[in-house]
Each structure stands twice: as structure tokens, then as C-alpha cells.
N, C-alpha and C positions, 0 to 999 in steps of 0.2 A: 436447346439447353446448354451445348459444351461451347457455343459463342456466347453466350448470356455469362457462364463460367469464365470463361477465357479475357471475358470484355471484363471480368470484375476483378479477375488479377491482375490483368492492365492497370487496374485502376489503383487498386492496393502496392502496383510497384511503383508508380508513378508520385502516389501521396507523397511518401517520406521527402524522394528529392525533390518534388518542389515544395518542402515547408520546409527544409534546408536552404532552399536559394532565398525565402521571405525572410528565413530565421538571418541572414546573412546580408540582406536588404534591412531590416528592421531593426538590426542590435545596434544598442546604444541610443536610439533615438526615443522621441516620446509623441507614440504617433496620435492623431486627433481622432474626434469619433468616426469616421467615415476608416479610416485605416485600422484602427483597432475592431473593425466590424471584420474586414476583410481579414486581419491576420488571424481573428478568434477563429473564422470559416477554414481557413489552412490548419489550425492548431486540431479541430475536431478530428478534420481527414488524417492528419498524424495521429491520435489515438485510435480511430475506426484500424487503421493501416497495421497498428502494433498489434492490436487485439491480434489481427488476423493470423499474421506471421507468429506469434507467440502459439497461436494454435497449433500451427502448423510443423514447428518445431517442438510441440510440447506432444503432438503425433507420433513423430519421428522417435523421442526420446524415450517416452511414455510418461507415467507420473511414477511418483511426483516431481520428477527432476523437472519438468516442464512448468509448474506452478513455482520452482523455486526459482527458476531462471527468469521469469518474469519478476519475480519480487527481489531478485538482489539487483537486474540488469535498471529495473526502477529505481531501488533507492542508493545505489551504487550512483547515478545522476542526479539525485535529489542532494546526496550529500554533499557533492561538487558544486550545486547550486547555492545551499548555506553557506558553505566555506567560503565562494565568492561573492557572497552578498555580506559577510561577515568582515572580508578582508578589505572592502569596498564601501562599507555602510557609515555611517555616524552613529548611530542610537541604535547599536542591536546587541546590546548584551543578553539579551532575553531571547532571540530570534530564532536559537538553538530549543530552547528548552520548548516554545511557542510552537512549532512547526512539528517537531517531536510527537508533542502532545498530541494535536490538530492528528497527526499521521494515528495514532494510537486510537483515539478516539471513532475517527474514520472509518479502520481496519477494524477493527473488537465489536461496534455498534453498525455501523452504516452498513459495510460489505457482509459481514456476515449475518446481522439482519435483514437484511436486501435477500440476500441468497436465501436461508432460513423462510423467509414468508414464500417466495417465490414457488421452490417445492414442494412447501406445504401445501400450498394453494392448487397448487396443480400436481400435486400425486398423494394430498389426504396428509403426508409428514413425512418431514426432513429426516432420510438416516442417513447415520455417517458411522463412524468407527470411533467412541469415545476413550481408547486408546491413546491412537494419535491425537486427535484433537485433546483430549487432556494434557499431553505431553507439551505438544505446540504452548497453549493455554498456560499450561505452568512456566514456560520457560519465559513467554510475553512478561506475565506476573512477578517472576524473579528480576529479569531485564530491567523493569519500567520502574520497581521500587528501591536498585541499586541505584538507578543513574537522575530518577526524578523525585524522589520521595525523601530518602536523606538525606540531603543536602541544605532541605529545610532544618534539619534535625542536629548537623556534626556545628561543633563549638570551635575547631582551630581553624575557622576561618572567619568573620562577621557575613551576615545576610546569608541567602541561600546560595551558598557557594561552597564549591570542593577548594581545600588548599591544592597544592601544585601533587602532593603525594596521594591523597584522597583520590585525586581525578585520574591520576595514573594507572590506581589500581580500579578502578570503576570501566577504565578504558581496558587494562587488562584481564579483568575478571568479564564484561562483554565480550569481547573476541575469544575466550573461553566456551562463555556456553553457548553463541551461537555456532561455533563448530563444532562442539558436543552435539549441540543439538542437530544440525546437517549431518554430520557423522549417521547419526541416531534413523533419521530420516532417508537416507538413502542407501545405508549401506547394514547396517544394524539387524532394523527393526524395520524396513520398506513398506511390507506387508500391510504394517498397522494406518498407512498416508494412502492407500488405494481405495478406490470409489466401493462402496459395498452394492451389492444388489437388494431386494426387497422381494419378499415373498408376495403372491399376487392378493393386492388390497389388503396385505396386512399391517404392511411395513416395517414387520422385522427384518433384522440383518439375516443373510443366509450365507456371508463370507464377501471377498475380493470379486469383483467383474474380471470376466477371461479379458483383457480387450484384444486379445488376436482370434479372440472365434464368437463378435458381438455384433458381425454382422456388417460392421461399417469400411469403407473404402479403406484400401489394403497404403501403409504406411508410406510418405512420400520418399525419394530418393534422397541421398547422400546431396548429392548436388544442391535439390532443393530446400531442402532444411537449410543446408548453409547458408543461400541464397535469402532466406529467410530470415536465417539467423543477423544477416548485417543487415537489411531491411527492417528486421525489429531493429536492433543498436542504432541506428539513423535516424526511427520514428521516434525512439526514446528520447534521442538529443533534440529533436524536433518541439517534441512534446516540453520537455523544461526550457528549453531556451526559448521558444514560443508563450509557457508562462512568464517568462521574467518580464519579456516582453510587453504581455499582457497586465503585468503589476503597476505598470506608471498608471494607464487608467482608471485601472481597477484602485488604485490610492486616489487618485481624483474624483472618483465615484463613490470612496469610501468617506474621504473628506466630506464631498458635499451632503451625503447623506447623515452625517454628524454619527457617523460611529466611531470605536475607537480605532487606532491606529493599528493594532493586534491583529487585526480583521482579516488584513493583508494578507498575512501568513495563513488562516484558515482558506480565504479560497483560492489562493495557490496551492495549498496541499489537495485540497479537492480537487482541482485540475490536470493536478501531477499523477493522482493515484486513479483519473479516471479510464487507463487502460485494464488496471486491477480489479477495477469495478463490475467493467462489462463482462471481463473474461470470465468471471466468478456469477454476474446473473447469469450470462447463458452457462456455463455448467450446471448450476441449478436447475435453469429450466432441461438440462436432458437427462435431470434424477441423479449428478454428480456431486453432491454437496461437499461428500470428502475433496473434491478437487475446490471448491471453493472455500472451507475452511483453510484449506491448505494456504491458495493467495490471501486472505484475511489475516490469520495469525501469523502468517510468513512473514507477510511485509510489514507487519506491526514488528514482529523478531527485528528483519534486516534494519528497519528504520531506529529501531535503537541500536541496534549492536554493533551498526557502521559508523550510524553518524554518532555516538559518541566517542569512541577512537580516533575519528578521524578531527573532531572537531578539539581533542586533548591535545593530538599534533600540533593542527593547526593555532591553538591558543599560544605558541612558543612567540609567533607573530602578532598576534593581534594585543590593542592595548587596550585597556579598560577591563572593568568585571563581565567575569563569564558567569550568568544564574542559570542554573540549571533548577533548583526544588521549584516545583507548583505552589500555586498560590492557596489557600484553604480549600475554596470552591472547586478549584481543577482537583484536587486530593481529595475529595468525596464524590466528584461525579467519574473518578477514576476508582474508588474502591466499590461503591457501585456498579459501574460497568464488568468488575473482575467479579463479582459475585451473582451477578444476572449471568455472566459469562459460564460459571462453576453449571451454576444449576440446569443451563441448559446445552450443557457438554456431556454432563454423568448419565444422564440415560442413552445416548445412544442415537436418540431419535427426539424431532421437534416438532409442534404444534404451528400454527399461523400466531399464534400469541406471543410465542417468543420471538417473532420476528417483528412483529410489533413494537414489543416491552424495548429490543433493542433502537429500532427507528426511533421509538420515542427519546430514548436515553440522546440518542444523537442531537433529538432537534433541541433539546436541553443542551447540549452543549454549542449551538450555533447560538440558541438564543440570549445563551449568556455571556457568549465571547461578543456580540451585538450592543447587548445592556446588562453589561457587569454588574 
């Protein structure tokens, strides 16, 4: 058993730098199908690799700072990624607003549906602390309708666009509440973000899990966390710079399939968010759902509250129209999403249905980002 262990940390130290040395081999280039098989095979091993190490540091730390640190250290590269593909592109005025969405979508529907049915299914229903998750929840809902909703809406600029001052304050009333809300969440109100326990087959809440007398292996060292910690930060840069990588194909794939050109940016954001993904089914599956609502609306939070900031900077450079407002369609599969969201945050606790209702909102938005 502790070689079986020992061979598998081998394994998870090893990922990251060699999907650094392909990521460094591979950039800039447009590789054929036989190389893009091979690099997608490295790309996995770097998200399997993050997952791990995110645990392992999210151990050390305990929650929620450990599901936050996965969701800013993600989209904190995500948004380096649009900035460069923004500063780099020919036709992306939209690229921001597209990827955005896609991430929002993702996070509120996929991961926390995923997670939701997952529990369900295997412990009868999903509890959590509707508290927190309402908090998370409401701040996603404020974020998303400042920076994506009005802009369809404001007059001193044509199309869906902020003026130069609009976008200022969108960019600084973001970086507002998402450190209100981190405030809120770590230091505040902590209590309300920790995994609840479950009365036996009832599934009410009975308060916070001890997790220092829950039975599981005693916290890793100082050393190791750390160790972890730049082995995550490496698998991360792995991981987006291995997508980008993967977008030439995946636009050849997309082309020949005759879909639209938007497409892109959805499944690069599914690729980017799939360390977020796993880490949130398996807490689920060990009866943690508050830890996986946490990476859900987390990284729905981080994924607007950085990259529109960063992307306000960033526009002092770039030319042409920046659109940030949704299109009709995305503005009602998005007021949807927040109101399936409401109803199954306020009790507390979740059925297999609401994990459902939310998967299905998702494949409604794959299927219509496919055939608008």
C-alpha cells in the first residue's frame, strides 16, 4: 500500500513538469492530429496532478481557504489567458464577455449540478449550509448583472458596451464585492463555508464537521503543502497553456464540424475549469457538498470579479469594441440558471432532481452555443 502511495505521488510530482516541458515544446505551434492526441494526454495528467495537490493544500489549510485557493489560483490564469488572446487576436471583442459566460454557466449549472446529484445519489440528499451558499449565490447574481446584463441596457455608449467610465466603475465596484465577499468568507462569517454533517439517514444539518477529530490522516507538513502549493501553480499554468495549445485544433474541429466560431471559447473554458470540476465531484462524493458549492460559486465569483478588472486595464491597449452585455438568449438562460439556483440554495438541502434540472440547464446552454 505505502509503494502503491509513494508510486502515485511520484506520479502527480512528475505530471506538472512534464506538461511544462510539452507546454514549452508546443507553444506557438499548430500541432496535427496525432500531436494534439499526445498533448491532450499531458493536458489530463496536469489537471488529474492539480486536483491532487489542491487537496493536499486545501488539507493543510482547511476550508474554505482551500476551495478558494483553487478558484482564484484558476481563474487568476484564465484571465492571463483572455488578456493574451485579446492582446493577440483579430476578432475578439466578444471573447471576454463569451468565456465569462461559458465560465458562469459551467460553475452555477455543470459543477454544482454534478456535485448536487452526485450526493444525492449516494447519501439520499445533498446538505450544505444555505447561508453560505446563499451569500456565494447572491454575490455571483450581483457580479454577473453588473458586468454582463447592463451593458445591453446603458445609452452613453452604442451596442452592448460600457463607456470608458461605465467600465471603470463595473471594474471597481467588482473588485469591491468580491473582497467583501472573501472578507465575508474567511475571516467574518467562516463558520457559515464549512462542510455541515447529516443526521444518520435524515439529512439534516446538525452544524460544521470537527475535521481535526473526523478520523482522517493527520494534516500534511509545512514543507509539503508548499511543495504542493508550486506543483499546483505549475499544473495550473500547464493546464491553460495546454488549452490554448489545444484551441488550434479544436477551431479545425470546430470549423469542420460547421459550428459557430463562439464554440471555442466554451470548450476551452470546460478544459480550464476541469481541475474545479473533479475537486468538487469528489468532495461530493465524501458527503462535502459545502466544499463543492464553495468551488462552484467561487470560481463563478473569481471568474468575474478578476477578469473584468483586469480586462478594464487591459482595454487602455487593445483597439476595437470591447462587448461585454449578453445576447437575449444568454440573458434568460442566465436568469434561469439564478432562479433554479435560488430555489435550490434556500432549503438547505438537495434532492437528485435538482441536480438534474441544473445538468439539463447546462446542456441547454452547450446546445445552443452549437445551434444558436
Amino acid at each position: 500500500m505505502s509503494e502503491r502511495r509513494s508510486a502515485w505521488l511520484s506520479w502527480t510530482m512528475l505530471a506538472p513538469l512534464a506538461a511544462i516541458v510539452v507546454l514549452a515544446l508546443a507553444w506557438g505551434r499548430h500541432p496535427g492530429t496525432v500531436a494534439a492526441v499526445a498533448v491532450g494526454i499531458f493536458l489530463i495528467g496536469a489537471v488529474l496532478s492539480a486536483v491532487h495537490h489542491a487537496e493536499v493544500v486545501a488539507h493543510r489549510v482547511g476550508e474554505p481557504f482551500g476551495s478558494l485557493l483553487l478558484a482564484v489560483a484558476v481563474t487568476v490564469i484564465e484571465v492571463a489567458l483572455i488578456v493574451t488572446l485579446m492582446l493577440g487576436g483579430s476578432d475578439t471583442s466578444a471573447l471576454a464577455r463569451d468565456t465569462v459566460f461559458a465560465a458562469v454557466m459551467i460553475t452555477l449549472n455543470g459543477i454544482a449540478g454534478l456535485s448536487l446529484l452526485i450526493a444525492a445519489v449516494k447519501y439520499r440528499m445533498a446538505v450544505f449550509n444555505p447561508e453560505g451558499a446563499g451569500s456565494a449565490l447572491m454575490t455571483v447574481v450581483a457580479l454577473a448583472t453588473l458586468t454582463l446584463v447592463l451593458p445591453r441596457f446603458t445609452t452613453s455608449h452604442p451596442g452592448p458596451e460600457f463607456s470608458s467610465a461605465q467600465l471603470a466603475f463595473a471594474a471597481v465596484a467588482s473588485l469591491g464585492l468580491y473582497g467583501i465577499f472573501v472578507f465575508t468568507q474567511t475571516v467574518k462569517h467562516r463558520d457559515f463555508f464549512l462542510p455541515v454533517a447529516t443526521g444518520p439517514g435524515s439529512g439534516s444539518v446538525s452544524g460544521p464537521v470537527d475535521e481535526d477529530e473526523d478520523g482522517h490522516a493527520d494534516p500534511p507538513s509545512d514543507r509539503a503543502a508548499l511543495a504542493s502549493l508550486a506543483l499546483l501553480l505549475l499544473g495550473l499554468v500547464a493546464v491553460v497553456g495546454l488549452a490554448k495549445v489545444e484551441s488550434y485544433p479544436i477551431e479545425d474541429g470546430v470549423e469542420f464540424l460547421g459550428f459557430p466560431h463562439s464554440f471555442v471559447g466554451v470548450v476551452i473554458a470546460l478544459l480550464v475549469l476541469l481541475p474545479e470540476s473533479i475537486a468538487a465531484a469528489r468532495a461530493a462524493a465524501q458527503n462535502r457538498v459545502q466544499t463543492s458549492l464553495n468551488l462552484a460559486y467561487g470560481s463563478a465569483m473569481a471568474s468575474i470579479g478578476l477578469t473584468i478588472p483586469a480586462i478594464a486595464v487591459a482595454s487602455i491597449w487593445l483597439d476595437g469594441p470591447l462587448v461585454l452585455g449578453l445576447e437575449p438568449t444568454q440573458m434568460v438562460l442566465l436568469l434561469v440558471s439564478v432562479i433554479v439556483s435560488i430555489l435550490t440554495v434556500v432549503p438547505g438541502r438537495s434532492k437528485s432532481l435538482q441536480g438534474f434540472v441544473h445538468l439539463s440547464l447546462l446542456a441547454a446552454f452547450v446546445f445552443l452555443a452549437i445551434n444558436p
